[in-house]
Phi, psi and omega in degrees: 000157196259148175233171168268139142315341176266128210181131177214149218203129174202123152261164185231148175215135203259104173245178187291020173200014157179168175246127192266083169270134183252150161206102186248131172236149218211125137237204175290134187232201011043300154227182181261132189260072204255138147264136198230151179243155138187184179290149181310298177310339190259342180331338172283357205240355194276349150300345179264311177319304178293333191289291155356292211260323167298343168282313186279314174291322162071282163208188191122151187272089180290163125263105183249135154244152157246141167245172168206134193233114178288098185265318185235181194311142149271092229279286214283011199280146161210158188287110132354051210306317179312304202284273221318345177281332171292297166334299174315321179270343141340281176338283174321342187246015170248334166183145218276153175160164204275177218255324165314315178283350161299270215303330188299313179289333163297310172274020164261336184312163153279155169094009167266342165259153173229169184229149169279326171289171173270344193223129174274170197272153168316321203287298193294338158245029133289321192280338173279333186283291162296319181298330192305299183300293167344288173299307196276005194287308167320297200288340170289342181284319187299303224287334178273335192259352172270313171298345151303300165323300178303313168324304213296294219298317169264358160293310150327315190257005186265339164285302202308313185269008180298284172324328173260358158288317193261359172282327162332304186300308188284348173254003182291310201294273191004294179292322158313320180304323187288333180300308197311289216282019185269283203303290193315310194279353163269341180292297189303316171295018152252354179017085154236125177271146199213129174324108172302344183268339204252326179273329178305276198318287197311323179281345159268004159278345195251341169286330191278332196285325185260035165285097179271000181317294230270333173316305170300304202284282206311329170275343175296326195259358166277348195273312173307275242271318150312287192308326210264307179316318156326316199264336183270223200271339204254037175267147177212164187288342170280305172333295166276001154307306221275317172324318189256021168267347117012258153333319193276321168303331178288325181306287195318309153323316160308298166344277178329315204261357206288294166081040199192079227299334205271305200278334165278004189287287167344287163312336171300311171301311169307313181287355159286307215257346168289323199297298201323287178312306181284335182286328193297307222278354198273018179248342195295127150283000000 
Protein backbone atom coordinates (compact mmCIF):
# COMPACT_ATOMS: atom_id res chain seq x y z
CA UNK A 1 0.00 0.00 0.00
CA UNK A 2 0.90 3.39 -0.89
CA UNK A 3 1.57 6.47 1.65
CA UNK A 4 1.71 10.03 1.87
CA UNK A 5 3.97 12.30 2.69
CA UNK A 6 1.53 14.03 4.85
CA UNK A 7 1.51 13.68 8.01
CA UNK A 8 1.47 13.83 11.69
CA UNK A 9 2.49 12.58 14.86
CA UNK A 10 2.98 13.63 18.73
CA UNK A 11 3.81 11.46 22.29
CA UNK A 12 4.22 12.42 25.57
CA UNK A 13 6.08 10.72 27.84
CA UNK A 14 5.94 11.55 31.68
CA UNK A 15 9.00 11.18 34.13
CA UNK A 16 9.12 12.33 37.94
CA UNK A 17 10.51 15.83 37.05
CA UNK A 18 9.55 16.27 33.61
CA UNK A 19 7.67 15.83 30.39
CA UNK A 20 8.86 14.75 27.51
CA UNK A 21 6.99 15.82 24.36
CA UNK A 22 7.75 14.98 20.65
CA UNK A 23 5.95 16.19 18.04
CA UNK A 24 6.62 15.79 13.73
CA UNK A 25 5.17 16.91 11.21
CA UNK A 26 5.47 15.85 7.53
CA UNK A 27 4.63 17.37 3.97
CA UNK A 28 5.91 16.55 0.36
CA UNK A 29 9.20 16.60 -0.74
CA UNK A 30 11.32 15.56 -3.03
CA UNK A 31 13.83 14.24 -0.64
CA UNK A 32 14.41 14.24 3.35
CA UNK A 33 14.43 17.65 4.42
CA UNK A 34 14.43 18.09 8.26
CA UNK A 35 14.09 20.56 10.45
CA UNK A 36 14.71 19.95 13.98
CA UNK A 37 13.64 22.25 17.24
CA UNK A 38 14.85 21.71 20.57
CA UNK A 39 16.16 22.51 23.74
CA UNK A 40 20.11 23.83 23.57
CA UNK A 41 21.21 21.01 26.36
CA UNK A 42 19.92 18.37 24.31
CA UNK A 43 21.48 19.54 20.87
CA UNK A 44 24.22 16.59 21.23
CA UNK A 45 21.94 13.83 20.54
CA UNK A 46 20.34 15.65 17.33
CA UNK A 47 22.25 13.95 14.78
CA UNK A 48 21.20 10.40 16.17
CA UNK A 49 17.86 11.66 16.51
CA UNK A 50 17.73 13.36 12.86
CA UNK A 51 19.16 9.45 11.85
CA UNK A 52 15.80 7.97 13.41
CA UNK A 53 13.28 10.04 11.80
CA UNK A 54 14.98 9.91 8.28
CA UNK A 55 15.18 6.00 8.47
CA UNK A 56 11.55 5.97 9.18
CA UNK A 57 9.98 8.86 7.31
CA UNK A 58 12.53 7.96 4.14
CA UNK A 59 11.33 11.42 2.57
CA UNK A 60 9.38 14.63 2.92
CA UNK A 61 9.97 18.07 4.26
CA UNK A 62 9.64 17.16 8.16
CA UNK A 63 9.22 19.47 11.20
CA UNK A 64 10.56 17.67 14.41
CA UNK A 65 9.92 19.14 18.00
CA UNK A 66 11.23 18.23 21.29
CA UNK A 67 9.84 20.37 24.48
CA UNK A 68 11.12 19.03 27.63
CA UNK A 69 8.76 20.61 30.63
CA UNK A 70 10.03 20.71 34.26
CA UNK A 71 7.06 19.67 36.36
CA UNK A 72 8.30 18.74 39.67
CA UNK A 73 11.86 19.79 41.77
CA UNK A 74 15.29 19.26 39.95
CA UNK A 75 17.93 18.92 42.83
CA UNK A 76 20.91 20.36 39.62
CA UNK A 77 17.74 22.68 38.37
CA UNK A 78 18.59 26.53 38.56
CA UNK A 79 17.30 29.87 37.29
CA UNK A 80 19.52 31.18 34.36
CA UNK A 81 19.75 34.64 35.97
CA UNK A 82 21.44 36.47 33.17
CA UNK A 83 19.32 35.13 30.12
CA UNK A 84 15.89 35.44 32.34
CA UNK A 85 16.75 39.51 33.00
CA UNK A 86 17.35 39.78 29.19
CA UNK A 87 13.91 38.40 28.13
CA UNK A 88 12.69 40.06 30.53
CA UNK A 89 13.91 43.86 29.53
CA UNK A 90 13.40 42.33 25.82
CA UNK A 91 10.01 41.83 27.19
CA UNK A 92 9.59 45.27 28.89
CA UNK A 93 10.52 47.34 25.82
CA UNK A 94 7.67 45.62 23.76
CA UNK A 95 5.33 46.15 26.26
CA UNK A 96 4.56 47.46 29.46
CA UNK A 97 3.75 44.86 32.73
CA UNK A 98 4.91 44.35 36.28
CA UNK A 99 7.73 42.74 36.83
CA UNK A 100 6.07 39.24 38.10
CA UNK A 101 3.87 38.76 34.76
CA UNK A 102 7.73 39.40 32.94
CA UNK A 103 9.30 36.65 34.85
CA UNK A 104 6.38 34.12 34.31
CA UNK A 105 6.93 34.64 30.97
CA UNK A 106 10.94 34.58 30.98
CA UNK A 107 10.91 31.36 32.18
CA UNK A 108 8.98 29.93 30.09
CA UNK A 109 11.38 31.14 27.04
CA UNK A 110 14.32 28.62 26.26
CA UNK A 111 17.74 28.46 28.12
CA UNK A 112 16.00 30.01 31.37
CA UNK A 113 16.61 27.20 33.15
CA UNK A 114 19.76 25.62 33.54
CA UNK A 115 21.37 21.93 35.25
CA UNK A 116 24.83 21.81 36.43
CA UNK A 117 25.54 18.56 34.49
CA UNK A 118 26.74 18.18 31.19
CA UNK A 119 25.13 14.95 30.12
CA UNK A 120 21.90 14.35 29.75
CA UNK A 121 21.21 11.03 32.00
CA UNK A 122 20.25 7.27 30.28
CA UNK A 123 16.66 7.23 31.81
CA UNK A 124 15.84 10.85 30.65
CA UNK A 125 17.02 9.89 26.79
CA UNK A 126 15.46 6.24 26.51
CA UNK A 127 12.18 8.34 27.55
CA UNK A 128 12.96 10.73 24.66
CA UNK A 129 13.93 7.97 22.35
CA UNK A 130 10.44 6.23 23.24
CA UNK A 131 8.50 9.38 22.96
CA UNK A 132 10.77 9.77 19.69
CA UNK A 133 9.04 6.02 18.60
CA UNK A 134 5.82 6.81 19.71
CA UNK A 135 5.54 10.10 17.25
CA UNK A 136 6.40 8.22 14.32
CA UNK A 137 4.67 5.32 14.84
CA UNK A 138 1.15 8.11 14.81
CA UNK A 139 2.70 10.03 11.82
CA UNK A 140 3.52 6.52 9.82
CA UNK A 141 -0.46 5.46 10.60
CA UNK A 142 -1.80 9.08 9.31
CA UNK A 143 0.77 8.81 6.63
CA UNK A 144 -0.91 4.95 5.88
CA UNK A 145 -4.56 6.35 6.16
CA UNK A 146 -3.91 9.01 3.85
CA UNK A 147 -2.09 6.81 1.33
CA UNK A 148 -5.49 4.83 1.28
CA UNK A 149 -7.24 7.69 0.15
CA UNK A 150 -4.71 8.48 -2.28
CA UNK A 151 -4.96 4.87 -3.34
CA UNK A 152 -9.05 5.22 -4.17
CA UNK A 153 -8.41 8.20 -5.99
CA UNK A 154 -6.22 6.84 -8.34
CA UNK A 155 -7.85 3.62 -8.84
CA UNK A 156 -10.97 5.38 -9.74
CA UNK A 157 -9.25 7.76 -12.41
CA UNK A 158 -7.18 5.06 -13.71
CA UNK A 159 -10.39 3.18 -14.55
CA UNK A 160 -11.88 6.30 -15.87
CA UNK A 161 -9.16 6.26 -18.26
CA UNK A 162 -9.36 2.49 -18.70
CA UNK A 163 -12.87 3.69 -19.93
CA UNK A 164 -12.10 6.51 -22.56
CA UNK A 165 -9.37 4.12 -23.90
CA UNK A 166 -11.65 1.74 -24.78
CA UNK A 167 -14.44 4.16 -26.55
CA UNK A 168 -11.13 4.98 -28.31
CA UNK A 169 -10.65 1.57 -29.37
CA UNK A 170 -14.35 1.35 -30.39
CA UNK A 171 -14.27 4.47 -32.48
CA UNK A 172 -10.92 4.45 -34.72
CA UNK A 173 -12.54 2.23 -37.56
CA UNK A 174 -15.06 5.24 -37.78
CA UNK A 175 -11.87 7.58 -37.80
CA UNK A 176 -10.35 5.72 -40.49
CA UNK A 177 -13.41 5.82 -42.30
CA UNK A 178 -13.89 9.38 -42.01
CA UNK A 179 -10.02 9.91 -43.05
CA UNK A 180 -10.76 7.67 -46.07
CA UNK A 181 -13.73 9.22 -47.27
CA UNK A 182 -11.85 12.63 -46.47
CA UNK A 183 -8.78 11.93 -48.44
CA UNK A 184 -11.18 10.81 -51.37
CA UNK A 185 -13.66 13.49 -51.65
CA UNK A 186 -10.48 16.05 -51.76
CA UNK A 187 -9.30 14.13 -54.47
CA UNK A 188 -12.98 14.26 -56.84
CA UNK A 189 -13.06 18.07 -55.72
CA UNK A 190 -9.66 18.86 -57.38
CA UNK A 191 -11.28 16.75 -60.93
CA UNK A 192 -8.34 15.34 -61.73
CA UNK A 193 -8.01 11.89 -63.33
CA UNK A 194 -5.97 10.30 -61.39
CA UNK A 195 -4.38 5.84 -61.10
CA UNK A 196 -6.59 4.19 -59.02
CA UNK A 197 -3.82 1.64 -57.69
CA UNK A 198 -1.27 4.78 -57.19
CA UNK A 199 -3.91 6.78 -55.15
CA UNK A 200 -4.76 3.16 -52.90
CA UNK A 201 -0.83 2.83 -52.26
CA UNK A 202 -0.55 6.38 -51.44
CA UNK A 203 -4.12 6.16 -48.92
CA UNK A 204 -2.73 3.41 -47.27
CA UNK A 205 0.48 5.18 -46.77
CA UNK A 206 -1.29 7.64 -45.62
CA UNK A 207 -3.75 5.64 -43.27
CA UNK A 208 -0.46 4.09 -41.60
CA UNK A 209 1.41 7.26 -40.90
CA UNK A 210 -1.98 8.37 -38.73
CA UNK A 211 -2.17 4.33 -37.47
CA UNK A 212 -2.73 4.39 -33.49
CA UNK A 213 -2.96 0.34 -33.00
CA UNK A 214 0.87 -0.09 -30.76
CA UNK A 215 -0.35 3.11 -29.23
CA UNK A 216 -4.01 1.60 -28.03
CA UNK A 217 -1.85 -1.24 -26.96
CA UNK A 218 0.89 0.37 -25.45
CA UNK A 219 -1.15 2.65 -23.20
CA UNK A 220 -3.42 -0.22 -22.04
CA UNK A 221 -0.72 -1.71 -21.08
CA UNK A 222 1.09 1.13 -18.73
CA UNK A 223 -2.73 1.86 -17.34
CA UNK A 224 -2.39 -2.11 -16.40
CA UNK A 225 1.04 -2.10 -15.26
CA UNK A 226 0.38 1.49 -13.02
CA UNK A 227 -2.67 -0.64 -11.19
CA UNK A 228 -0.58 -3.87 -10.52
CA UNK A 229 2.28 -1.40 -9.41
CA UNK A 230 -0.14 0.73 -6.97
CA UNK A 231 -1.20 -2.49 -5.54
CA UNK A 232 2.04 -4.08 -4.90
CA UNK A 233 4.52 -4.18 -1.96
CA UNK A 234 7.57 -1.91 -3.23
CA UNK A 235 5.12 0.72 -4.99
CA UNK A 236 6.55 4.30 -4.06
CA UNK A 237 5.53 7.84 -5.69
CA UNK A 238 8.91 7.92 -7.95
CA UNK A 239 7.90 4.88 -9.51
CA UNK A 240 4.50 5.78 -10.50
CA UNK A 241 5.45 8.91 -11.55
CA UNK A 242 7.79 7.44 -14.43
CA UNK A 243 4.73 4.97 -15.34
CA UNK A 244 2.66 8.01 -15.88
CA UNK A 245 4.85 9.77 -17.73
CA UNK A 246 4.51 6.90 -19.71
CA UNK A 247 1.02 7.23 -19.93
CA UNK A 248 0.88 10.48 -20.63
CA UNK A 249 3.07 9.99 -23.72
CA UNK A 250 1.03 7.70 -25.67
CA UNK A 251 -2.14 9.79 -24.83
CA UNK A 252 -0.45 12.63 -26.04
CA UNK A 253 0.34 10.57 -29.53
CA UNK A 254 -3.01 9.75 -29.98
CA UNK A 255 -3.80 12.84 -29.81
CA UNK A 256 -1.36 14.02 -32.49
CA UNK A 257 -2.38 11.27 -35.08
CA UNK A 258 -6.02 11.23 -34.17
CA UNK A 259 -7.03 13.81 -37.01
CA UNK A 260 -10.32 13.30 -35.63
CA UNK A 261 -12.50 16.02 -33.37
CA UNK A 262 -14.77 13.29 -31.57
CA UNK A 263 -11.43 10.73 -30.45
CA UNK A 264 -9.53 14.25 -29.83
CA UNK A 265 -12.63 15.36 -27.60
CA UNK A 266 -11.61 12.13 -25.72
CA UNK A 267 -8.04 12.74 -25.45
CA UNK A 268 -8.83 15.81 -23.78
CA UNK A 269 -10.61 13.91 -21.11
CA UNK A 270 -7.63 11.70 -20.76
CA UNK A 271 -5.24 14.47 -20.35
CA UNK A 272 -7.69 15.83 -17.31
CA UNK A 273 -7.70 12.79 -15.66
CA UNK A 274 -3.62 12.25 -15.94
CA UNK A 275 -3.34 16.14 -14.70
CA UNK A 276 -5.05 14.77 -11.90
CA UNK A 277 -3.30 11.76 -11.33
CA UNK A 278 0.28 14.04 -11.09
CA UNK A 279 -0.95 16.63 -8.94
CA UNK A 280 -2.05 13.51 -6.55
CA UNK A 281 1.44 11.83 -7.11
CA UNK A 282 3.27 14.75 -5.77
CA UNK A 283 2.04 13.64 -2.43
CA UNK A 284 2.96 9.85 -2.83
CA UNK A 285 5.97 8.72 -0.66
Amino acid sequence: MIQSMTGFGKHVVQLPTKKITVEIKSLNSKSIDLNARMPSAYREKELELRKLIANSLQRGKVDFNLYVEITGDEASGQVNENVVRQYMKQLKSIADGQDIQLLEMALKLPDAMRTDRDDIDDEEYQAILGALEGALAEINTFRSEEGSVLEKDFLERIAALQGLLEKVVAMDPERQANVRERLEKAVQDIKVEVDANRFEQELIYYLEKYDITEEKVRLANHLDYFEKTLMSSDSNGKKLGFISQEIGREINTIGSKANYAPMQQLVVQMKDELEKIKEQMLNVL
